[in-house]
C-alpha positions in Angstrom: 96.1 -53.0 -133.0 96.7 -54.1 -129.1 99.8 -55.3 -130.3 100.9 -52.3 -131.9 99.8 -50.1 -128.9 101.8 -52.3 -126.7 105.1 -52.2 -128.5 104.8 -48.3 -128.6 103.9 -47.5 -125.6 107.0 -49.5 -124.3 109.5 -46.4 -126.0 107.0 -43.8 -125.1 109.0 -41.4 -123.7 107.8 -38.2 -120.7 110.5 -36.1 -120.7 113.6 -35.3 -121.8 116.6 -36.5 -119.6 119.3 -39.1 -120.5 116.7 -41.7 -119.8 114.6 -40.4 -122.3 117.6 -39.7 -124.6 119.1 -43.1 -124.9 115.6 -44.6 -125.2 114.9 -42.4 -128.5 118.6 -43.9 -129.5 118.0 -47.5 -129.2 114.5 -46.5 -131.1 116.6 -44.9 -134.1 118.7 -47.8 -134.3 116.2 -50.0 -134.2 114.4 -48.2 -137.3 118.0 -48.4 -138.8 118.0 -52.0 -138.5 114.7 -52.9 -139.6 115.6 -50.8 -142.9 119.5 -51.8 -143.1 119.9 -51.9 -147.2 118.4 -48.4 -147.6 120.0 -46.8 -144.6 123.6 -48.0 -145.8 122.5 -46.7 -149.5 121.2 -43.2 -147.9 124.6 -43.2 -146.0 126.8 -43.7 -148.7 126.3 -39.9 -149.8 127.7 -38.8 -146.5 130.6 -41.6 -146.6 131.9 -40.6 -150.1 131.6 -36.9 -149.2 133.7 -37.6 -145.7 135.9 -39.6 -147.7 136.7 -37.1 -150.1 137.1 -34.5 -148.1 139.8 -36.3 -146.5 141.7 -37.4 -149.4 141.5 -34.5 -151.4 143.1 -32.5 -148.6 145.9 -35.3 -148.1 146.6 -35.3 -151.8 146.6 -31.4 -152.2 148.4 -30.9 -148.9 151.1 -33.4 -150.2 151.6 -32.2 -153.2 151.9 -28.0 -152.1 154.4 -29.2 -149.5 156.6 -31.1 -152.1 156.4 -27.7 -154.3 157.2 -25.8 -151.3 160.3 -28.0 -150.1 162.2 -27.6 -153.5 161.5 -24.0 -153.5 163.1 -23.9 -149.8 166.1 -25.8 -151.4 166.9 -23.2 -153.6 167.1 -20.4 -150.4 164.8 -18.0 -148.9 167.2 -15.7 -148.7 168.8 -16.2 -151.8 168.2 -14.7 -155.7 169.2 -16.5 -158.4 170.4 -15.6 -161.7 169.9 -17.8 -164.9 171.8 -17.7 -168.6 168.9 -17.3 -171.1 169.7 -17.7 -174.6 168.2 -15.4 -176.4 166.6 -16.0 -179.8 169.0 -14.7 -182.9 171.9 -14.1 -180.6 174.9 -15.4 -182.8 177.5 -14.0 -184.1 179.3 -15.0 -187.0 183.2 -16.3 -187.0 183.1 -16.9 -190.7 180.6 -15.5 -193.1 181.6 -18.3 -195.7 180.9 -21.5 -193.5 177.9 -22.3 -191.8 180.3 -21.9 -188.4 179.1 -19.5 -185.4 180.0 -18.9 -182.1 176.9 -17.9 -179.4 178.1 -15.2 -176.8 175.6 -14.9 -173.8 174.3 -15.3 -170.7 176.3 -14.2 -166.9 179.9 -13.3 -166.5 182.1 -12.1 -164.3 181.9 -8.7 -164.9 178.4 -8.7 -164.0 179.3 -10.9 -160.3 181.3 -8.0 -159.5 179.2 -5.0 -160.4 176.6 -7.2 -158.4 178.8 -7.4 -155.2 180.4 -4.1 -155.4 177.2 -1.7 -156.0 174.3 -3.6 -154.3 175.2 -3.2 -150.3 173.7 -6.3 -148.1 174.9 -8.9 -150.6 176.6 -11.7 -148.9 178.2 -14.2 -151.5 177.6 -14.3 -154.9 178.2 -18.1 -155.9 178.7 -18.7 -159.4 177.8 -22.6 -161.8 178.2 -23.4 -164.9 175.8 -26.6 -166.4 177.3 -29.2 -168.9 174.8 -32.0 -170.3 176.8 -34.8 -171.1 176.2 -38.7 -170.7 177.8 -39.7 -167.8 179.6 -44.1 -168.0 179.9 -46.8 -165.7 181.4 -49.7 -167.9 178.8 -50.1 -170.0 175.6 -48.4 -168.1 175.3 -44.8 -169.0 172.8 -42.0 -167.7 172.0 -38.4 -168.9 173.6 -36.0 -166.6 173.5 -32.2 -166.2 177.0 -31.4 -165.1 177.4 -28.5 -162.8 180.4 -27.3 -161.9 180.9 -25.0 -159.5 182.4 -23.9 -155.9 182.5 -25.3 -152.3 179.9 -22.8 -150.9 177.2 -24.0 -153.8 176.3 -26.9 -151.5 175.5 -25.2 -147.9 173.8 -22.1 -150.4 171.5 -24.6 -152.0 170.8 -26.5 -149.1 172.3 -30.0 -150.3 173.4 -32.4 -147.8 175.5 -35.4 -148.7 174.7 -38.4 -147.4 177.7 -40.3 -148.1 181.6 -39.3 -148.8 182.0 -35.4 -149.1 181.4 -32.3 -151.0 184.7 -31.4 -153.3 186.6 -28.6 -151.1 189.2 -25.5 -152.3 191.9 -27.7 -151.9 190.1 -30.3 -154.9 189.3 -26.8 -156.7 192.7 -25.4 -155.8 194.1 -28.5 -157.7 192.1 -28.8 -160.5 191.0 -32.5 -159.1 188.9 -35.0 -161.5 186.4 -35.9 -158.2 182.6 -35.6 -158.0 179.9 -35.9 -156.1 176.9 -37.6 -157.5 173.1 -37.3 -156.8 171.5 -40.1 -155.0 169.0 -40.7 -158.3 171.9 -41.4 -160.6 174.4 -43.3 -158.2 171.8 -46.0 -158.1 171.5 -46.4 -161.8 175.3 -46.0 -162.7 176.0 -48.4 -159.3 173.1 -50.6 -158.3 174.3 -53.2 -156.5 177.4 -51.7 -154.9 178.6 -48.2 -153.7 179.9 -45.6 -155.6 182.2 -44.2 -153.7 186.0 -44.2 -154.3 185.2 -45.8 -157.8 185.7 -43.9 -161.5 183.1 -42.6 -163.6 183.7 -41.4 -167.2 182.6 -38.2 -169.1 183.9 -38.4 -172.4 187.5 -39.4 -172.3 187.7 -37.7 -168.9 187.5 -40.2 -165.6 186.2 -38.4 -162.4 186.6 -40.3 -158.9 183.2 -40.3 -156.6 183.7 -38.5 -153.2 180.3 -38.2 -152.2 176.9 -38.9 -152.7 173.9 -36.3 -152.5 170.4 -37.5 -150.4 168.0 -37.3 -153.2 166.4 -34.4 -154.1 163.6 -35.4 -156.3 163.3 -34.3 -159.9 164.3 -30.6 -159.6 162.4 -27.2 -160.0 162.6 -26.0 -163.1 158.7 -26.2 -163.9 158.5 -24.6 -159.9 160.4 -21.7 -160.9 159.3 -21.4 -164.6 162.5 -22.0 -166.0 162.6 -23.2 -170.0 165.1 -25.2 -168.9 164.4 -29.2 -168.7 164.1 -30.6 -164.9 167.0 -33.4 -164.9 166.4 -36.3 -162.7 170.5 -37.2 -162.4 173.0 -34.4 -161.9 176.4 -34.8 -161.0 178.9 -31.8 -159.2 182.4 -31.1 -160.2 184.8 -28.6 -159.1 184.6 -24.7 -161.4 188.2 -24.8 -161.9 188.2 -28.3 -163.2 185.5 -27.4 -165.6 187.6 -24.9 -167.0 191.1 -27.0 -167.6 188.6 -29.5 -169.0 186.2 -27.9 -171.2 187.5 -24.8 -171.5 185.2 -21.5 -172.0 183.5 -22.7 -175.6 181.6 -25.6 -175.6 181.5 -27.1 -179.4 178.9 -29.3 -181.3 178.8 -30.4 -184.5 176.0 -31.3 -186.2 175.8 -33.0 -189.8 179.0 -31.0 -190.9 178.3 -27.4 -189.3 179.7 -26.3 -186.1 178.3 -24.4 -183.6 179.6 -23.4 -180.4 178.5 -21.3 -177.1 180.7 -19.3 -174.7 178.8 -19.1 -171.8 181.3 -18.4 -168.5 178.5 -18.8 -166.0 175.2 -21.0 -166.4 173.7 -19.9 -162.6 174.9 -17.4 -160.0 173.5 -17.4 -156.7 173.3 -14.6 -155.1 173.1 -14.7 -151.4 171.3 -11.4 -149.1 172.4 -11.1 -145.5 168.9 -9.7 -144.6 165.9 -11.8 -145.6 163.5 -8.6 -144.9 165.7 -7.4 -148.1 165.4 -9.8 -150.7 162.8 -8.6 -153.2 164.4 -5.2 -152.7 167.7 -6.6 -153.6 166.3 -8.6 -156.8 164.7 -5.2 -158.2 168.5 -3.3 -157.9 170.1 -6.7 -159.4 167.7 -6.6 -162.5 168.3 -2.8 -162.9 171.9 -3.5 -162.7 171.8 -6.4 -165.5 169.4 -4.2 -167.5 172.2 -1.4 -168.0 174.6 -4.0 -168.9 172.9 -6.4 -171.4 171.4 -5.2 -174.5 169.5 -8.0 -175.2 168.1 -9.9 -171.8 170.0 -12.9 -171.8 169.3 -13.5 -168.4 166.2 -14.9 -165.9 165.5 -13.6 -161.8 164.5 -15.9 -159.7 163.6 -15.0 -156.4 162.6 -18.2 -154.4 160.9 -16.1 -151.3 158.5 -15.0 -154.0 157.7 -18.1 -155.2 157.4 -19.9 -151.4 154.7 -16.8 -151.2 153.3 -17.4 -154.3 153.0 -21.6 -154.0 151.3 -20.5 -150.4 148.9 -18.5 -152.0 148.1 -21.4 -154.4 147.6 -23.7 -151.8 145.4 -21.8 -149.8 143.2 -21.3 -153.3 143.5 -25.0 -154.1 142.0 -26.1 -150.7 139.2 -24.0 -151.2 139.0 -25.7 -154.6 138.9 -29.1 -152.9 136.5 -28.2 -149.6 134.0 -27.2 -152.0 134.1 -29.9 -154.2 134.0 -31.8 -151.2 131.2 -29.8 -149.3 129.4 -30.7 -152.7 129.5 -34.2 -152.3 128.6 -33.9 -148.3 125.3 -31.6 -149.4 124.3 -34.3 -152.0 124.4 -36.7 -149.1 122.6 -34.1 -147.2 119.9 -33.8 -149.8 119.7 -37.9 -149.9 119.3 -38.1 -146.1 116.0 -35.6 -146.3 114.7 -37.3 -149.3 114.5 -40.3 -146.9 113.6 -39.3 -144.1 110.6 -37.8 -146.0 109.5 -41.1 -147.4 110.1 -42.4 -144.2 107.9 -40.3 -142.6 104.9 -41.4 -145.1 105.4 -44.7 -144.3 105.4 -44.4 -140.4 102.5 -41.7 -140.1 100.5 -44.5 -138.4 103.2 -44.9 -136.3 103.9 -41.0 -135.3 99.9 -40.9 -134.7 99.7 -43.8 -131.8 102.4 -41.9 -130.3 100.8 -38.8 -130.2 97.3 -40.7 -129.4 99.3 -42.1 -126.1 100.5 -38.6 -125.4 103.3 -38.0 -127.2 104.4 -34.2 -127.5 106.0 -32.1 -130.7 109.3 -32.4 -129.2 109.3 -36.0 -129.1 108.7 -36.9 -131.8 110.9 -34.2 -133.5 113.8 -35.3 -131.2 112.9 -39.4 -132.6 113.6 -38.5 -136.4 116.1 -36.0 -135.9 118.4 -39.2 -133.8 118.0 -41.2 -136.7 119.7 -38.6 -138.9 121.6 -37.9 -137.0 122.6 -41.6 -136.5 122.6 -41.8 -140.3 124.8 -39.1 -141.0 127.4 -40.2 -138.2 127.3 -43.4 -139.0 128.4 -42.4 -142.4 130.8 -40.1 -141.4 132.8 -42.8 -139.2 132.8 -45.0 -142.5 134.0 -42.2 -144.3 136.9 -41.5 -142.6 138.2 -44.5 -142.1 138.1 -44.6 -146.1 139.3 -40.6 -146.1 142.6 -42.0 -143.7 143.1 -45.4 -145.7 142.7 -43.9 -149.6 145.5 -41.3 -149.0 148.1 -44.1 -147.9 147.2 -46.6 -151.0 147.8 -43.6 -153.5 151.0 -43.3 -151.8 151.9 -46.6 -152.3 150.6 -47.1 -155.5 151.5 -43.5 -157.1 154.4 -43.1 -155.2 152.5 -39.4 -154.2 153.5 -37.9 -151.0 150.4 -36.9 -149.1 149.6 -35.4 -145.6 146.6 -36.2 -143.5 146.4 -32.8 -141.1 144.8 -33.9 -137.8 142.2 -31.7 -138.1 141.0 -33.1 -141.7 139.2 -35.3 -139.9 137.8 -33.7 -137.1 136.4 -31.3 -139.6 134.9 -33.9 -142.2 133.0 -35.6 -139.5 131.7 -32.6 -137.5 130.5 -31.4 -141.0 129.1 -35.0 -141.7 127.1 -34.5 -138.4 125.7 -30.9 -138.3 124.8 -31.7 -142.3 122.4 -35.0 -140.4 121.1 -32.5 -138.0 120.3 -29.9 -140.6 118.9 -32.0 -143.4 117.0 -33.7 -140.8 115.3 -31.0 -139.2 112.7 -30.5 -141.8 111.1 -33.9 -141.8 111.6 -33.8 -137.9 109.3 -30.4 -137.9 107.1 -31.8 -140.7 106.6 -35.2 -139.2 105.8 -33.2 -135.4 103.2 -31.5 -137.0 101.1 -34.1 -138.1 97.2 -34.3 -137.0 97.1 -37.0 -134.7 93.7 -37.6 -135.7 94.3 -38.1 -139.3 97.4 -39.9 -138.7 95.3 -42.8 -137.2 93.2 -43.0 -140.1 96.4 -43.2 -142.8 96.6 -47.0 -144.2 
C-alpha cells in the first residue's frame, strides 16, 4: 500500500499549467504502454475509419475527375449532334429480295438550316464513323474510322503528340493519310513508330501523319450514347471518305444485302457564347424536330453533363464521408467501451488520487489524455494507410485517384474530436467516483 501511495503521489498533479499538462501526458502513455495489445486493438477502429476516409475520397475524387476530363474533351461550349438509327426505319429497294437500303440520321440540309436560323452559332463541324479493321502486316485492330474536317481536332480538344493533324490541302486532295490514336499505334506498331509508314483498310493503304496523346476509352457511357466506347480510333480526311466509300455503306450477310446512307455520323456544333449553350441546344432540337419525322437523331450538350457529373460528385462524397464517419463512430463507440472497463479496473487507483487531494478536473483531464492519445495515435496510423492504399490501387488497378490536401487534415481532426467526445463520458463518470468507496473496491 506504501508502495502504491508513493508511485501516485509522484504524478499527483496541483494545477493546471503545462507542467501539469505534460505530466498527465507521460501518465496516459504510460497506461498505454502497460496495456499495449488492447490499446492497438481499441485503436484500430479509429485507424480503419481514418484510413477509409482517405481512400474513399482519393478513389471517388479520381474517378469524377476522369468523367469530368472527357466530358471537357468534347467542349463546354459546344453541342453535339448524333445519327440514331431508329427502330423499323428501312425502306425497301426491291420488294422481291430480301435487299434494303436504311436512310437516316444528319445531313446537310439540316448543318445549314442549323447555321443560317440559330444566330451565335460559330462552326458547325461535321464526321462521319466507319468501323472497319484496321492492318499492319499481319496485326490487325478494331477501329472506328472517323472521317471528317481540319477544325474537328482544335473543336474536340485533341492534341497530337507526334506528326500532324490532316489539313485542307490533304482534304483538298482527297489524300490517303491518317492520324492514329495513341491506344492503337502501339498495338498496330509496338516496337517502332508509326509515322510515315502504311496502314491498310480493306484494299485501301492510308500513310500515318500523326499520332493523337491518348485519350482513354471514350465517352459514350458519359454521354449516354447507345453507341459502343471504342478504345482505337483512327481520323481520315471527309472528302477522302467520300471518293473511298462513297455515301452507302453495304453489308452482306448470309446472302441478303443491307446497306445504310448515312451522310453525317456527328456534327459539332460550336456556340460563340458559353452563357448560350443550353439556349442554343433547345432551338437546335426544335429545328431537327420540324424536319425529322421520326427522331433519328441524339443532343448532347457536354456543359450539361460537366454540371450534371459535378452534382454526382458532390452526392458521391457525401456517400463516402458517411460511410466513412460510420467506421470513425464505431471506433468511437470502441474507444468508450474501453475506457469504461478501464475505469473499473483502476477505481482503486482514481481513489488514492482523490485520497491525496486530487480534484474532479484532474482526474477528468487524466482519462480524457488517454483518449485522446488513443484516438490520435490511431489517426496518425490511419493516414499513413489513407495516403499509401490510394497509390497501390493506382498501381495495381491502374485507377487514377486524387489525395486533396485537406482529406487528411479532415480525417485526423475528426479522429481527434471523436477521442475527445467518446472519452468525455468515462472522464465525467470516473471524476465522480466516491473517494471513499473507491478505496474499498478490490
Amino acid at each position: 500500500m506504501k508502495a502504491e501511495l508513493k508511485h501516485w503521489t509522484k504524478h499527483l498533479p496541483v494545477e493546471l499549467n503545462p507542467t501539469h499538462l505534460m505530466r498527465l501526458f507521460r501518465l496516459g502513455l504510460r497506461s498505454i504502454w502497460m496495456h499495449r495489445l488492447r490499446s492497438v486493438l481499441t485503436m484500430l477502429g479509429i485507424v480503419f475509419g481514418v484510413c477509409s476516409v482517405i481512400a474513399m475520397l482519393a478513389i471517388g475524387e479520381g474517378a469524377s475527375f476522369e468523367a469530368q476530363e472527357q466530358i471537357k474533351n468534347l467542349g463546354s461550349q459546344n453541342i453535339i449532334l448524333r445519327s440514331v438509327k431508329p427502330p423499323e426505319e428501312q425502306r425497301v429497294m426491291d420488294k422481291g429480295s430480301q435487299s434494303f437500303v436504311m436512310q437516316y440520321g444528319l445531313t446537310e440540309k439540316d448543318i445549314k438550316r442549323i447555321t443560317l436560323t440559330i444566330p451565335g452559332i460559330e462552326s458547325a463541324i461535321p464526321a462521319r464513323m466507319l468501323r472497319d479493321y484496321v492492318w499492319n502486316i499481319s496485326r490487325r485492330v478494331d477501329t472506328e474510322i472517323v472521317a471528317t474536317v481540319t477544325e474537328y481536332a482544335v473543336m474536340r480538344n485533341l492534341r497530337v503528340a507526334k506528326g500532324r493533324f490532316f489539313s485542307d490541302l490533304d482534304s483538298q486532295q482527297k489524300a490517303s493519310v491518317c492520324v492514329l490514336g495513341a491506344e492503337m499505334a502501339g498495338a498496330l506498331f509496338p516496337l517502332d513508330s508509326p509515322l510515315g509508314r502504311d496502314v491498310r483498310v480493306g484494299g485501301i493503304y492510308y500513310r500515318v501523319i500523326g499520332i493523337l496523346e491518348p485519350q482513354g476509352k471514350g465517352v459514350a457511357e458519359i454521354t449516354g450514347s447507345a453507341a459502343e466506347t471504342y478504345l482505337h480510333r483512327m481520323f481520315i480526311p471527309l472528302e477522302t471518305a467520300r471518293l473511298r466509300y462513297g455515301e452507302i455503306v453495304s453489308k452482306q450477310r448470309q446472302g441478303s444485302y443491307e446497306a445504310e446512307k448515312v451522310q453525317f455520323h456527328e456534327v459539332t456544333v460550336k456556340v460563340a457564347n458559353g452563357q448560350e449553350v443550353v439556349a442554343t441546344s433547345e432551338a437546335i432540337n426544335e429545328v431537327m424536330s420540324r424536319n425529322h419525322e421520326k427522331k433519328d437523331y441524339q443532343l448532347v450538350v457536354p456543359l450539361e453533363l460537366l454540371q450534371r457529373a459535378e452534382r454526382t460528385k458532390y452526392i458521391f462524397n457525401i456517400v463516402l464521408g458517411s460511410i466513412a464517419a460510420i467506421s470513425l463512430l464505431v471506433g468511437g463507440i470502441g474507444i468508450m467501451n474501453i475506457m469504461l472497463a478501464s475505469i473499473t479496473e483502476r477505481t482503486l487507483e482514481i481513489g488514492i488520487r482523490r485520497a491525496l487531494g486530487a480534484k474532479r478536473q484532474d482526474i477528468v483531464w487524466q482519462f480524457l489524455i488517454e483518449t485522446t492519445l488513443l484516438s490520435a495515435s490511431g489517426g496518425m496510423v490511419g493516414v499513413v494507410l489513407g495516403l499509401l492504399i490510394p497509390l497501390v490501387v493506382t498501381q495495381l488497378a491502374g485507377m487514377k485517384t486524387i489525395i486533396t490536401f485537406w482529406s487528411p487534415i479532415l480525417a485526423f481532426t475528426i479522429s481527434a474530436l471523436v477521442g475527445i467526445g467518446f472519452g468525455l463520458y468515462p472522464a465525467i463518470r470516473a471524476a465522480k467516483m466516491d473517494p471513499v468507496e473507491a478505496l474499498r473496491h478490490q
